[in-house]
C-alpha angles and dihedrals in degrees: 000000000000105000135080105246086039090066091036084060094051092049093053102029116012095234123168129239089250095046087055099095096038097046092052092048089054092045083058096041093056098037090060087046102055093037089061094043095055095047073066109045107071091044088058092042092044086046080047086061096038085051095059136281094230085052108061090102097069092045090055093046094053086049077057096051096043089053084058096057089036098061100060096048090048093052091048087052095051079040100065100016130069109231094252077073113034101039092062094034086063092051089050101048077051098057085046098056085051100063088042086065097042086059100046093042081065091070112076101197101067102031105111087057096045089053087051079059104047091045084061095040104054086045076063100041090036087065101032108054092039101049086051085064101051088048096051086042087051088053100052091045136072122220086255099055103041085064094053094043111019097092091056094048092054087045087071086056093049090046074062089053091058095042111038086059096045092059081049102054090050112045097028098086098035095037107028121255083251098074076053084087104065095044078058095054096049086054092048080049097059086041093064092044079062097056094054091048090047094052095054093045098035125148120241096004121176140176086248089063091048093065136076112275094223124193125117119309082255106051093107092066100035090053093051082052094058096041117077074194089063099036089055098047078050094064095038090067097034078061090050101041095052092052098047083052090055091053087043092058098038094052092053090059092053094052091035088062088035095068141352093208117109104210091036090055080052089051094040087048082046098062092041084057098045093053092050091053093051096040078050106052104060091047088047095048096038115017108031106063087044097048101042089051088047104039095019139223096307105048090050091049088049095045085084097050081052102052088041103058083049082047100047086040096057094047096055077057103048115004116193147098108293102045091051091052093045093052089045095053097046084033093057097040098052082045089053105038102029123023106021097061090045084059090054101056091059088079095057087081096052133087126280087244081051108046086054108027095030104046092035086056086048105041095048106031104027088045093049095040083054095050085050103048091040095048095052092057088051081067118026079055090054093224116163134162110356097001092071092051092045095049092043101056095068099058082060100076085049085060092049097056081051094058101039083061092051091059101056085039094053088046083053099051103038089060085051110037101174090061108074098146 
């Protein structure tokens, strides 16, 4: 490596002078994908309040049942299509669907419903088209290299995150939250223009990867069925999922009771969202590849659990503001730079049909099924303030012993590729 920026990027992620290209493209490719996520974010978390606290349950159950429809047809779409085809097909049905919305939020009269609608909509999009990309991540690198460059990939997707609330926080109040839709639609754009890129650049293509994968529209669930690995990697995120649900709800209550102004609650969700991003970007670029190769997969998927059951501890005993955002805001770091890209890189080790079919199976309908069946206690329980946060701390160590399974599991199979269970 000769230039500037090519020695900066061995220092920080020990990438190689072949995986430049590649690794930049997929910067970009996150970093438009999560931009145009979080312009969204706060105005379905702001139409989840003007719903109806009390009724976030049954939100969160229909993003369940429309999972469940999703899947198939996605499967039957990586079934027949190579992914030069279906990965910006799905970016594309997405930007669609936005301008759809855009239309429909100009008519009053039905607004509270469309936003009903929204909220369930971008819990779809949020997964999906997140979960596309680390496939697709998960395809073009080996097990080897997603631990050397996944946490700076993922640090392209946390400088969105920066960036996506801080358009939000700005032009929300003066502009509307509504006109945050289209920006969304340019950066989904872009997102799509990296993927082309990617594909004609990509590490380790071959003509396999160039043809349809094949197999049944559910062979995504049916494979994580016959695999403990999957299955583990299946509870892991139910675990992480439901706690993330009880902080959810109890962190609407908190902004609910913090302000009654709609565009106000966007711009308070915004700035959560901001300080998260920052507190993210300098772990990914310089932690996360280092701590994952000297402590391994495991202990960096256990290192949340960890910090959530210190977080949900410290909210039974002083519930507010301050001390959700702050836990937010550690909670989600040590998520983004850490331990989600330790869970990604779980995947490396598995099948094509299951990179794409499988984890797309587990990210969007064991995610969401744990969101509705978490959400649902929270309610039939009646638990509310500093009961959510003390009932949700136990299940955690629990979700510590799972990923640190995952991880000697991971090391097994990764010596032994041909023998993902």
């Amino acid at each position: 490596m000769d230039s500037w920026p090519e020695r900066l990027l061995e220092r920080t992620a020990e990438v190689r002078g072949s995986e430049v290209r590649a690794l930049l493209l997929a910067f970009a490719y996150f970093f438009c994908l999560l931009t145009a996520y979080y312009l969204l974010r706060p105005v379905r978390d702001e139409m989840g309040i003007a719903g109806g606290v009390r009724q976030l349950q049954w939100l969160f159950t229909g993003t369940f049942a429309v999972m469940l429809l999703a899947v198939p047809l996605f499967g039957m779409l990586v079934a027949k299509f190579p992914r030069r085809r279906f990965l910006p097909a799905v970016y594309w049905f997405f930007i669609a669907n936005l301008l759809i919305f855009y239309g429909l939020f100009g008519e009053p009269g039905i607004r509270v419903y469309v936003g009903r609608a929204f909220f369930i909509w971008v819990s779809v999009f949020n997964l999906f088209v997140i979960s596309v990309f680390w496939s697709f991540m998960a395809d073009l690198f080996s097990n080897e290299q997603g631990k050397r460059l996944f946490g700076f990939i993922a640090a392209g997707g946390s400088l969105g995150a920066i960036t996506g609330p801080t358009i939000a926080a700005e032009i929300a109040v003066p502009f509307g939250p509504d006109n945050l839709l289209l920006i969304s639609c340019g950066f989904l754009m872009l997102a799509v223009a990296c993927i082309h890129a990617l594909l004609k650049t990509a590490p380790q293509d071959t003509p396999e990867q160039q043809t349809p994968i094949g197999g049944g529209i559910l062979a995504g669930a049916s494979e994580v069925f016959k695999s403990s690995y999957l299955l583990g990697i299946c509870l892991y995120l139910f675990l992480y999922t439901a706690s993330s649900t009880f902080l959810y709800f109890l962190q609407a209550d908190i902004v609910s009771a913090a302000s009654s102004d709609p565009s106000e609650r966007v711009r308070i969700f915004a700035r959560i969202d901001q300080a998260v991003g920052l507190a993210t970007i300098l772990i990914q670029c310089f932690i996360t590849g280092r701590f994952m190769r000297r402590f391994g997969v495991g202990l960096a998927a256990a290192l949340l659990p960890v910090v959530t059951i210190a977080g949900f501890a410290a909210l039974a005993v002083a519930p507010g503001v301050l001390m959700v955002t702050g836990f937010q805001t550690l909670r989600r770091a040590v998520n983004f730079g850490i331990s989600r890209p330790a869970r990604e890189v779980l995947f490396t080790v598995i099948s094509r049909e299951q990179k794409y079919k499988s984890k797309n199976f587990i990210d969007t309908v064991i995610y969401r099924g744990g969101d509705a069946i978490s959400g649902w206690a929270i309610r039939l329980m009646g638990l509310e303030g500093g009961l959510i946060a003390l009932v949700a701390a136990p299940a955690a160590l629990l979700w510590i012993a799972v990923a640190l399974a995952l991880g000697k599991n991971q090391d097994r199979m990764a010596s032994q590729p041909s023998a993902a269970e």
